[in-house]
KEDRENDREN-846217 format. One record per residue: x, z, y of N, C-alpha, C, O in turn; residue in three letters. Coordinates in pm, whole numbers, plus 32768, in hexadecimal, padded with zeros to 4 digits. Atoms other than C-alpha are relative to their C-alpha. Layout:
// KEDRENDREN-846217
XZYXZYXZYXZYALA ...
//
This chain:
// KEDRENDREN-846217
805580007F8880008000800080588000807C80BF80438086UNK 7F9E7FF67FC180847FB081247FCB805480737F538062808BUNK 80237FAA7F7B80B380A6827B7F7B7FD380387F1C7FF77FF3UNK 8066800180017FAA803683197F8C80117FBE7F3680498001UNK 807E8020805D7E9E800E821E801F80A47FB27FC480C77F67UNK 80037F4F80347F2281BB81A77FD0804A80577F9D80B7803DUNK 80157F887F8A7EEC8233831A7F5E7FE07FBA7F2180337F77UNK 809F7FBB801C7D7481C482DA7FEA80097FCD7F727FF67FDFUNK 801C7FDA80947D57821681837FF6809880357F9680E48027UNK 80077F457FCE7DAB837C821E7FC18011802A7F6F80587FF0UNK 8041800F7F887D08835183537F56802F7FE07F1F8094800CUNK 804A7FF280067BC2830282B37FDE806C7F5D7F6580777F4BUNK 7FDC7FA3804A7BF383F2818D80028062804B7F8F80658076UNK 80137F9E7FA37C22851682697F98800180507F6680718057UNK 80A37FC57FE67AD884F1831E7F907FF47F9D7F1B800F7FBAUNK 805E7FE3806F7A2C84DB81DE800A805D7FD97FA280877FA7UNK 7FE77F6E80207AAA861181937FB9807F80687F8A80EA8043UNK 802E7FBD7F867A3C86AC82DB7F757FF27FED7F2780517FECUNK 80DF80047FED78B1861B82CB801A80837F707FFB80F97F81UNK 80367FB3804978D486B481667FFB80797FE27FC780A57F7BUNK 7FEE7F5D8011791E881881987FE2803A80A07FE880AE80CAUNK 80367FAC7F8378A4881E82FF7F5880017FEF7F0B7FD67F99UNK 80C18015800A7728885C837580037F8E8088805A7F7F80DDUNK 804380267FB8766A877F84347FE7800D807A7F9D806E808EUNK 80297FB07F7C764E879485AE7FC17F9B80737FD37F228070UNK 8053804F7F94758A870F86D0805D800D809C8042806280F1UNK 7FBD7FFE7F8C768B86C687ED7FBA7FE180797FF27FE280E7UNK 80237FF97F3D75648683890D7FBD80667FF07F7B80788057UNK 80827FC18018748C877F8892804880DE7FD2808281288022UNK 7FCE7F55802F74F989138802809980207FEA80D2808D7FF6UNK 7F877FCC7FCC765B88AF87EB80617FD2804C80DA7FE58041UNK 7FA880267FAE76C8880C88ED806B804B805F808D802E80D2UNK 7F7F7FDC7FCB77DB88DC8937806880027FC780D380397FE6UNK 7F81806780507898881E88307FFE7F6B8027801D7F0C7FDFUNK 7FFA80AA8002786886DB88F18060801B80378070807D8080UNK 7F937FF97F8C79AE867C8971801B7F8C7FCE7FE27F5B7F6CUNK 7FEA807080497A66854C895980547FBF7F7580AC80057F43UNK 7FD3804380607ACB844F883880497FA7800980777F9C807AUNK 7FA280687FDD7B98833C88147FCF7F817F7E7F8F7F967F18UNK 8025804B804D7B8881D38783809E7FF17FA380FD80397FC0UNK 7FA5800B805D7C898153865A808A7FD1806780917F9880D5UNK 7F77801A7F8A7E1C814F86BE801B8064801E7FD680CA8015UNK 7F897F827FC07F1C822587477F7A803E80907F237FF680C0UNK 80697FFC7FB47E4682FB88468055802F80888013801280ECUNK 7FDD7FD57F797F188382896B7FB5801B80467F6280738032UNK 804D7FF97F6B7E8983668AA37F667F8E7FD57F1F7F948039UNK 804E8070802D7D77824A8A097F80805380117F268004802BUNK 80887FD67FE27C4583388A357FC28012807E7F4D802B809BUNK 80237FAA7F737C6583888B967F787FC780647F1B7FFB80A1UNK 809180627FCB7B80825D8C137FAA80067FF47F5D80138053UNK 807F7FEE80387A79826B8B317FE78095800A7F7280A1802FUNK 80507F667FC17A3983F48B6F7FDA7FF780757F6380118084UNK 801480197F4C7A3F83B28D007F947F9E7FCF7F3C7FEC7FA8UNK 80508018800E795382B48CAB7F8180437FD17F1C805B8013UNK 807A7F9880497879837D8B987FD3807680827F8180CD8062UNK 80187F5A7FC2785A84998CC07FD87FA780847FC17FE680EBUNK 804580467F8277E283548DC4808B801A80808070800580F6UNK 7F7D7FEC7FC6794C839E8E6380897FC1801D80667F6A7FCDUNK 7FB380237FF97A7D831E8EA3807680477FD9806E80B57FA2UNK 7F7F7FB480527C0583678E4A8059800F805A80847FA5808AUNK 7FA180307F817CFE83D38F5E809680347FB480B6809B7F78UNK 7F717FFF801D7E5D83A38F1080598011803F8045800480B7UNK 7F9C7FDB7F867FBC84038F947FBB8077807C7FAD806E80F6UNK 80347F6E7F8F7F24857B901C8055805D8026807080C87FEEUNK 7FAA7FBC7FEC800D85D890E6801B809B7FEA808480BD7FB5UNK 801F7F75800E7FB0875690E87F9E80217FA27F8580987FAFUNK 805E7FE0806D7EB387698FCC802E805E7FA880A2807E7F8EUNK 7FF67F70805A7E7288878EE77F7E7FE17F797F127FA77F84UNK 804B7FE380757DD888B98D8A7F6F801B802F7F1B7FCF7FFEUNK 806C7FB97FBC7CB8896B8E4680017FDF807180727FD1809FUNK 8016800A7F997C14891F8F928064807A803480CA80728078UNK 80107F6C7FC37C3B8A7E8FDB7FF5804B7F447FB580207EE4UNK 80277FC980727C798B928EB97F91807F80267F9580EA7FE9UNK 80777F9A7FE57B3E8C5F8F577F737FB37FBE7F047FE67FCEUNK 805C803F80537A668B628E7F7FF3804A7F727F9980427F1EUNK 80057FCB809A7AC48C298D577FC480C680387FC5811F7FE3UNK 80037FA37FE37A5F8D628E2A7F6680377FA47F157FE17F81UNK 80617FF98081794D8E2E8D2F7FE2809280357FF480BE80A6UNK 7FF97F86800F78F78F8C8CCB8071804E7F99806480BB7F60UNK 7F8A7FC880327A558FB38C2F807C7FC8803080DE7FE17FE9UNK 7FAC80187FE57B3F8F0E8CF77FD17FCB80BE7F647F9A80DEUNK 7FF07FEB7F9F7B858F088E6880817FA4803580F47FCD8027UNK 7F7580557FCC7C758DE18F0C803C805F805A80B780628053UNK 7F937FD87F8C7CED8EAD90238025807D7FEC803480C08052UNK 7FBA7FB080317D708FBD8F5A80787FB97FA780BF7FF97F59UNK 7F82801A80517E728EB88ECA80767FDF806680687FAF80D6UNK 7FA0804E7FAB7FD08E738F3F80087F8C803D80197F1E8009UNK 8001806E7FC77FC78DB4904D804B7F687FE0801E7EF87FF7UNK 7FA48084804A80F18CBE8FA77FB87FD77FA27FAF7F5D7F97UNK 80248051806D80388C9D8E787F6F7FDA80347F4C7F857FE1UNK 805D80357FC47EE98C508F3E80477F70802A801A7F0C7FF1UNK 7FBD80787FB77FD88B38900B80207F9C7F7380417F277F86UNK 7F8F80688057805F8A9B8EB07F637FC27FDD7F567F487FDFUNK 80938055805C7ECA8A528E157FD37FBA80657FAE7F4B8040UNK 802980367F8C7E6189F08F88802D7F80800A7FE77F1E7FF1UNK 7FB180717FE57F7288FA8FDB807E7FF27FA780F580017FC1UNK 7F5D7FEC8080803F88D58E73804C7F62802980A37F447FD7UNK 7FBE803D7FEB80BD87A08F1280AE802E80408127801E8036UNK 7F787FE47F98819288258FF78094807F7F9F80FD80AA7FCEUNK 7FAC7FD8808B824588DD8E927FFA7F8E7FC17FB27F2B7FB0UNK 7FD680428059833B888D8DC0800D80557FBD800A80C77FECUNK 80097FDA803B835D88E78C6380A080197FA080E37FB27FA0UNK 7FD2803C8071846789308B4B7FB480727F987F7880DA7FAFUNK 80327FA980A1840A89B189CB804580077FB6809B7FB47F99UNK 7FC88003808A846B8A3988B87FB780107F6C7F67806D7F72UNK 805C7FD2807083C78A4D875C8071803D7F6A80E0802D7F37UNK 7FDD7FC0808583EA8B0C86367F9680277F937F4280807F87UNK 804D8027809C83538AB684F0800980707F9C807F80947F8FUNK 7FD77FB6804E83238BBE83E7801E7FA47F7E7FDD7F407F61UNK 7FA58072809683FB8B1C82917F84800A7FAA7F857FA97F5EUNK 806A8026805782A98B4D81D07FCE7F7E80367FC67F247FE2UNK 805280537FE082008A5882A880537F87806680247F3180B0UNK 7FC280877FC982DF896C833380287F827F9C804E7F1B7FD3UNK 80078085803682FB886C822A7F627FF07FFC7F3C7F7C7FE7UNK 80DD80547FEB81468841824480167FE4805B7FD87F7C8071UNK 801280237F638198882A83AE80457F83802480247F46808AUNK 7F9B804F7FEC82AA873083917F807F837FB77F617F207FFAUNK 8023806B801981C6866282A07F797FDA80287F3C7F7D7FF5UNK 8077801A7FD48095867B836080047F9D80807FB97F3D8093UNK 7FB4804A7F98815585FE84A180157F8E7FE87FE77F41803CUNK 7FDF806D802F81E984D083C87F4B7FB67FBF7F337F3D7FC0UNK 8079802A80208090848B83517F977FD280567F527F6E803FUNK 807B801D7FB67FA3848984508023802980A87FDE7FE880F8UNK 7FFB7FF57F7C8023851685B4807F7F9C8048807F7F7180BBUNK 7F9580897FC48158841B85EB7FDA7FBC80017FF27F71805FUNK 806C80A6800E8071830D85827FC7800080387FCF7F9F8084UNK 80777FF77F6C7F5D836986668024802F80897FEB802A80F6UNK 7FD07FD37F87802583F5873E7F9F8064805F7F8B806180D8UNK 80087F887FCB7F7B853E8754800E80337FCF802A800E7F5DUNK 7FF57F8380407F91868E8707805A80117FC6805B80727F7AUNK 7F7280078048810086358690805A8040802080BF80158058UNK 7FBF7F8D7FEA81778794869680787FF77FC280867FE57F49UNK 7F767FED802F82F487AE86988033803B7F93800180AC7F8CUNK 7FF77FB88079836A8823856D80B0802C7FDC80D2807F7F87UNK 7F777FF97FC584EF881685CB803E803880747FEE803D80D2UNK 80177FB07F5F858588C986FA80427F82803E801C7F6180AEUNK 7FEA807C7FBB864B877D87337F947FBA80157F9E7F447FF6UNK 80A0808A7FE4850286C2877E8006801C808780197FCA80E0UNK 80167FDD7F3A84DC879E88DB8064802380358067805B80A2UNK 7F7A7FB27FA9865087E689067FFB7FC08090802B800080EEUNK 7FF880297F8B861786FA8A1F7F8F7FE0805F7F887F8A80B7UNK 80627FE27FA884D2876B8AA27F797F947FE87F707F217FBDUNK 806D80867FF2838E86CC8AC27FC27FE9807F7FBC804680CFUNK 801880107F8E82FD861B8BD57F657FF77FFC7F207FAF7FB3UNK 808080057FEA81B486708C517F977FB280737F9A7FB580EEUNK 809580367F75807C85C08D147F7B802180027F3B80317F9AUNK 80C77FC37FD77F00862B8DAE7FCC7F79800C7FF57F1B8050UNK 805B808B7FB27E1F85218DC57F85804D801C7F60808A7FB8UNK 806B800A802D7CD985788E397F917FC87FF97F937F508013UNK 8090803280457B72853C8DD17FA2804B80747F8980C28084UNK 80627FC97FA57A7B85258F007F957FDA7FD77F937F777F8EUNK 808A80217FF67918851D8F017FAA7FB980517FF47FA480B1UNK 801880537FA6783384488FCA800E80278081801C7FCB80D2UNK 7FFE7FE87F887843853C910780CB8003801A810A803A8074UNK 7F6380027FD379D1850090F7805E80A47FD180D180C77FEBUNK 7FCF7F8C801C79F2865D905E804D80237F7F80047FF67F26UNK 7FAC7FEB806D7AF486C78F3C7FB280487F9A7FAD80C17F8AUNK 80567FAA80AF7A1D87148DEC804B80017F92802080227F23UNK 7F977FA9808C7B68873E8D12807C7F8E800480927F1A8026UNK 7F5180467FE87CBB86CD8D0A80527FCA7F7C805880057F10UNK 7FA28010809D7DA6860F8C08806780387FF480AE8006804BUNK 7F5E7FEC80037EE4869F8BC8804E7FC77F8F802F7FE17F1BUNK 7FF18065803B7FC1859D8B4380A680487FD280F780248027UNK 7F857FF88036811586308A8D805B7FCB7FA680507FEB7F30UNK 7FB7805E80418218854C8A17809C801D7FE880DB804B8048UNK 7F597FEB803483848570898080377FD1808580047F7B80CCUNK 7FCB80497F888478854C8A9A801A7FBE7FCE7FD77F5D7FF1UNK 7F8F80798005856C846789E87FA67F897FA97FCC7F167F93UNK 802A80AC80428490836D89327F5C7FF780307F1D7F93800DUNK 805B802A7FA28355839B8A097F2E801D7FA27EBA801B7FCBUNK 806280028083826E83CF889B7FA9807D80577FDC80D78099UNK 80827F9B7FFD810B849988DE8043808D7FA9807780927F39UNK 80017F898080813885F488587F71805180157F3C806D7FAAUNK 807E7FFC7FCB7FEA8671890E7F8E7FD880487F91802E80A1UNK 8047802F7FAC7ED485DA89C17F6780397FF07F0F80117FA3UNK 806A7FBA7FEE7DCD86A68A087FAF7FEF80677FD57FB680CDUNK 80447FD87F9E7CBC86EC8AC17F89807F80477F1680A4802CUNK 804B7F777FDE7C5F88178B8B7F8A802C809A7F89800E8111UNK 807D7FD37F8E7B2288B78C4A7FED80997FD7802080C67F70UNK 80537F9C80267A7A89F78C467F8280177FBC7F2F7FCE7FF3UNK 805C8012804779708A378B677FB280937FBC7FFE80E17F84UNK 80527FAF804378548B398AE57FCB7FE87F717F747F947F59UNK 80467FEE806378098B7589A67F8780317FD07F618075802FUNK 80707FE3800D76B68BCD88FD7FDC8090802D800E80ED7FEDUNK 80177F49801076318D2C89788034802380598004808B8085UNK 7F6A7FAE7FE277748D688A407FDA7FDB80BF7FA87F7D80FEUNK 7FF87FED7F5D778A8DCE8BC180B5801E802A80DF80668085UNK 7F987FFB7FE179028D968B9C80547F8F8000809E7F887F9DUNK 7FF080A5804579728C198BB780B5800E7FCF810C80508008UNK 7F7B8001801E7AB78BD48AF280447F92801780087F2D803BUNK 7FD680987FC97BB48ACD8B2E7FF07FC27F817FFA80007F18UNK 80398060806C7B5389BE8A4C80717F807FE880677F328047UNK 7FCB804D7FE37C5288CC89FE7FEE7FB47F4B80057FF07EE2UNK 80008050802A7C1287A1892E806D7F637FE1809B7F118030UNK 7F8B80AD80207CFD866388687F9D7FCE7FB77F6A7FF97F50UNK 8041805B80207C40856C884680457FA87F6D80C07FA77F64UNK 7FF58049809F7C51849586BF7FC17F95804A7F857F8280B4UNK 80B08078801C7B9F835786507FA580317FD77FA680737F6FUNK 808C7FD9801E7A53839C864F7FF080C87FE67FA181137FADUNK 80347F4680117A92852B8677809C8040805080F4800D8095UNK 7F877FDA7F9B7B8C860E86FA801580B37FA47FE580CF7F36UNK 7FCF7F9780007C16877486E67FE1804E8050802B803080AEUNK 80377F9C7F927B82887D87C7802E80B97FF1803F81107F9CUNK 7FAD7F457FF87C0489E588137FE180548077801E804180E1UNK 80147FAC7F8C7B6A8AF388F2803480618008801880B77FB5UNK 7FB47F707FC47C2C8BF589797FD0805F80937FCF804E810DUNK 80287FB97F7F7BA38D288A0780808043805580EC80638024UNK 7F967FDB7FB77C618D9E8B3D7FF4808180057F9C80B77FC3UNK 7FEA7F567FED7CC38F138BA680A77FFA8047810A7FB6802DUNK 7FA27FFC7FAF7DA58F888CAD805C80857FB1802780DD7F6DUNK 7FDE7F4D7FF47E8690B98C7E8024804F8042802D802E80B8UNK 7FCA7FAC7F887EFB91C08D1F805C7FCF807E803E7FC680F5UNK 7FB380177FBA8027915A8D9C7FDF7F30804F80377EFD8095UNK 805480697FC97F528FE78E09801F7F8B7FB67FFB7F227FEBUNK 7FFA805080457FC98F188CDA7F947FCE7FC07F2D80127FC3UNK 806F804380427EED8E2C8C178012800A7F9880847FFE7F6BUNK 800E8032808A7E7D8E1F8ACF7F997FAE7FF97F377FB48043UNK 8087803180337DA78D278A1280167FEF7FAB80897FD87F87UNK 7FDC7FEF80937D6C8D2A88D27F6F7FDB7FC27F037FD57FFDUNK 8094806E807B7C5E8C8487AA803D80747F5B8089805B7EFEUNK 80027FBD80837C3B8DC286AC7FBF7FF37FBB7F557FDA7FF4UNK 80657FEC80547B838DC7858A7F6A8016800D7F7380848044UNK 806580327FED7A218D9B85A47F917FCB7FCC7FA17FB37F54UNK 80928032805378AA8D15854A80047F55804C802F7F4280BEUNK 801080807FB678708B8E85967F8C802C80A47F29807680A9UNK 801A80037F80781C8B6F871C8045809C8032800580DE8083UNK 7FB87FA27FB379198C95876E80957FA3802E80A37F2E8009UNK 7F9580177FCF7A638C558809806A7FBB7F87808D80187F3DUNK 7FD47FE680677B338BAE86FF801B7F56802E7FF47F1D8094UNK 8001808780257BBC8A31866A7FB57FCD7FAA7FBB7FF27F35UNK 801F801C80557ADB895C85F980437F4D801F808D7F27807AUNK 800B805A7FEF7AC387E985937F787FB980097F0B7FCC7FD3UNK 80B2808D800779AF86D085DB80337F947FDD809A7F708016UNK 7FEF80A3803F79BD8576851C7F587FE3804A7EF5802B8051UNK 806C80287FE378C384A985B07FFA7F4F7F89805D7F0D7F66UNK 803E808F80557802835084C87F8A7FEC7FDF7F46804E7FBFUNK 808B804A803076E582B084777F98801380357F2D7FEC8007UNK 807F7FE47FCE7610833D857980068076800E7FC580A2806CUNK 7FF87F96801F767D8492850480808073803D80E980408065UNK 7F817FCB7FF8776F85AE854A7FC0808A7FEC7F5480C37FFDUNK 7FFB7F85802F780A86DB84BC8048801F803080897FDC8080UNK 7F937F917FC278D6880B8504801680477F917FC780447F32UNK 7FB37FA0804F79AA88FA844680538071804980B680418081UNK 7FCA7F937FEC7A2A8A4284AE807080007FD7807380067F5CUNK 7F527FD6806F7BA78A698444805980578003808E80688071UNK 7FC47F8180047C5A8B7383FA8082800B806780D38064804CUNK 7F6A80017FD47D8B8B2E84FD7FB1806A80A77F47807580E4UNK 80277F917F877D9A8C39862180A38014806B811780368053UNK 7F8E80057F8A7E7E8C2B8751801C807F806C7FC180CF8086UNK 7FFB7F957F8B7EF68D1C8859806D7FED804480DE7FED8012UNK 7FC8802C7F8F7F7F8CCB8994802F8033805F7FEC801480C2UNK 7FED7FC67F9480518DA98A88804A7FD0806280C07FB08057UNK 7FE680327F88807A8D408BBB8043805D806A7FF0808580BCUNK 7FDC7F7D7FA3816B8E528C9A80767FD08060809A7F5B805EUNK 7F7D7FFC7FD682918E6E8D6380978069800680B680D18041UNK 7F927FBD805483BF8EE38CDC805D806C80708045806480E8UNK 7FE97FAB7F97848A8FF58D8A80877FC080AC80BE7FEA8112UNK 7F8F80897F8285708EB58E627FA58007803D7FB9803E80A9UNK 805C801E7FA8840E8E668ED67FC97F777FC97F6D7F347FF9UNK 7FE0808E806584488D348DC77F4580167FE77F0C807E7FC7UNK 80827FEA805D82BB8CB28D7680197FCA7F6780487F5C7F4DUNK 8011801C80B382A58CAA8BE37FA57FF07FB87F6380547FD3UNK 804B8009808881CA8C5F8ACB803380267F8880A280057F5EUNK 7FC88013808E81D38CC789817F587FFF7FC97EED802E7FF0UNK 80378069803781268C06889E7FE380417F76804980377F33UNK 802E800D80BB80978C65872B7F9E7FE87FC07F3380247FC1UNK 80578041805680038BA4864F7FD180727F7C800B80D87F59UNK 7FFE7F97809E7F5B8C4284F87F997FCA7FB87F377FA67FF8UNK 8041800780367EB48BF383EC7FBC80617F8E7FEF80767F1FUNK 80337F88805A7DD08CFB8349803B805080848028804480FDUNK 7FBE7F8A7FB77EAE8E2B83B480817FB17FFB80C07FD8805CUNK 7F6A80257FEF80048D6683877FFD7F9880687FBA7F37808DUNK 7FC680657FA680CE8CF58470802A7F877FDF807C7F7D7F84UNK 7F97806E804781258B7F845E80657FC7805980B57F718034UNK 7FD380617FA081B28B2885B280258061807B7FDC80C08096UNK 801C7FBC7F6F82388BB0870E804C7FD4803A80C57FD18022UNK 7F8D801F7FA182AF8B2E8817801E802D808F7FE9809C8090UNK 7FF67FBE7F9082F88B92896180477FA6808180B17F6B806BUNK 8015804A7F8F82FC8AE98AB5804F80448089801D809580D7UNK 7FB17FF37F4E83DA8B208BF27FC67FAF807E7FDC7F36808CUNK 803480827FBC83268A958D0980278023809D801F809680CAUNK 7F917FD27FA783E88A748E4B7FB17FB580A97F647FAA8049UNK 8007802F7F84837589DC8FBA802A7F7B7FDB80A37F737FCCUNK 7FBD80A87FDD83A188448FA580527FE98077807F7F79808EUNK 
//
């Protein structure tokens, strides 16, 4: 068989797997707060950005000079989290993450870095998403980031792409897309950030919380379907499903005692760790 003709052997193999162990869901109707966007066949990069600005009656503005993940992080403001109890730096980096630069590091636990290595070679180098480093030479030389965003018909920002690519060979390693978002029940919106697939995507809500000292966390713990968490949606035939998945993230966002802003990064599946990386992010 040749490369091509294995990616969609996978491709469409893997969302057959997804309808058959997910449920059923109504994306205009009870759960549309798994609509987000999709993508058509092909490497996906940046390739969704149009058709969402469209789907939302909108347009796409590119090259933002000062753009941020978030209009404003007082959109995520709730009955458990409070923007203007966070560090003002790490308020400035989600606001205007243009005006940051990044470097990373990752660290793989040895149980789970050969699945990670062949999940990467399988399906996120080829599509060119979600093609989590699995080497520390991959980011020894940083990655380069871009905002695009996604306006609505009054010219207003309803969610942003963030486009992360290898510095030295330019390859997708993330392309997401992020807004704020409420879940069922909930008077606390979480950041919602979505990678778009063919015909489905990857979705991950993370509730926020400040702390004492005005660092961020967000994090997707364990959970009932429509709580804070990763799921997937395959969309076909008219139809679409979702699946809940056991992977759970947590995200600290602080500043170190230089004044350095940081991330640290962990991935997990179940209770194990499979992944962490950690982020230096400096003034462009």
């Amino acid at each position: 068989m040749t490369r091509p003709r294995l990616g969609r052997a996978l491709d469409l193999g893997s969302r057959a797997w997804w309808r058959l162990i997910g449920r059923r869901i109504d994306l205009d109707g009870d759960q549309r707060w798994l609509n987000a966007p999709t993508c058509g066949p092909g490497p996906i990069g940046a390739s969704w950005l149009a058709a969402e600005a469209e789907r939302n009656g909108g347009t796409v503005r590119e090259n933002v000079a000062d753009g941020g993940l978030l209009p404003s992080m007082a959109v995520l403001d709730g009955s458990r989290f409070r923007a203007a109890n966070l560090d003002h730096t790490i308020r400035d980096f989600y606001e205007h993450t243009t005006s940051w630069q990044m470097e990373v590091w990752t660290q793989w636990s040895a149980l789970f870095q050969p699945g990670g290595e062949l999940l990467s070679r399988l399906f996120g180098r080829r599509v060119q998403q979600l093609a989590l480093p699995t080497r520390p030479l991959d980011v020894a030389h940083g990655l380069d980031s871009r905002i695009v965003h996604l306006l609505d018909a009054n010219g207003e920002q309803f969610a942003a792409g963030w486009l992360r690519t290898l510095a030295t060979t330019g390859e997708f390693v993330f392309s997401g897309c992020y807004t704020a978002r409420l879940l069922p029940g909930s008077d606390q919106p979480s950041v919602h950030v979505a990678f778009p697939l063919e015909s489905g995507n990857v979705q991950v809500f993370l509730r926020p919380s400040v702390r004492t000292d005005g660092s961020l966390l967000l994090q997707s713990p364990p959970g009932a379907f429509g709580d804070d968490g990763a799921y997937v949606v395959v969309r076909g035939g008219g139809d679409a499903y979702a699946v809940r998945v056991p992977i759970h993230e947590r995200f600290h966002v602080y500043r170190d005692r230089r004044g350095v802003l940081r991330t640290d990064h962990e991935l997990r599946l179940y209770r194990a760790l499979v992944l962490q990386l950690h982020y230096r992010l400096e003034p462009a």
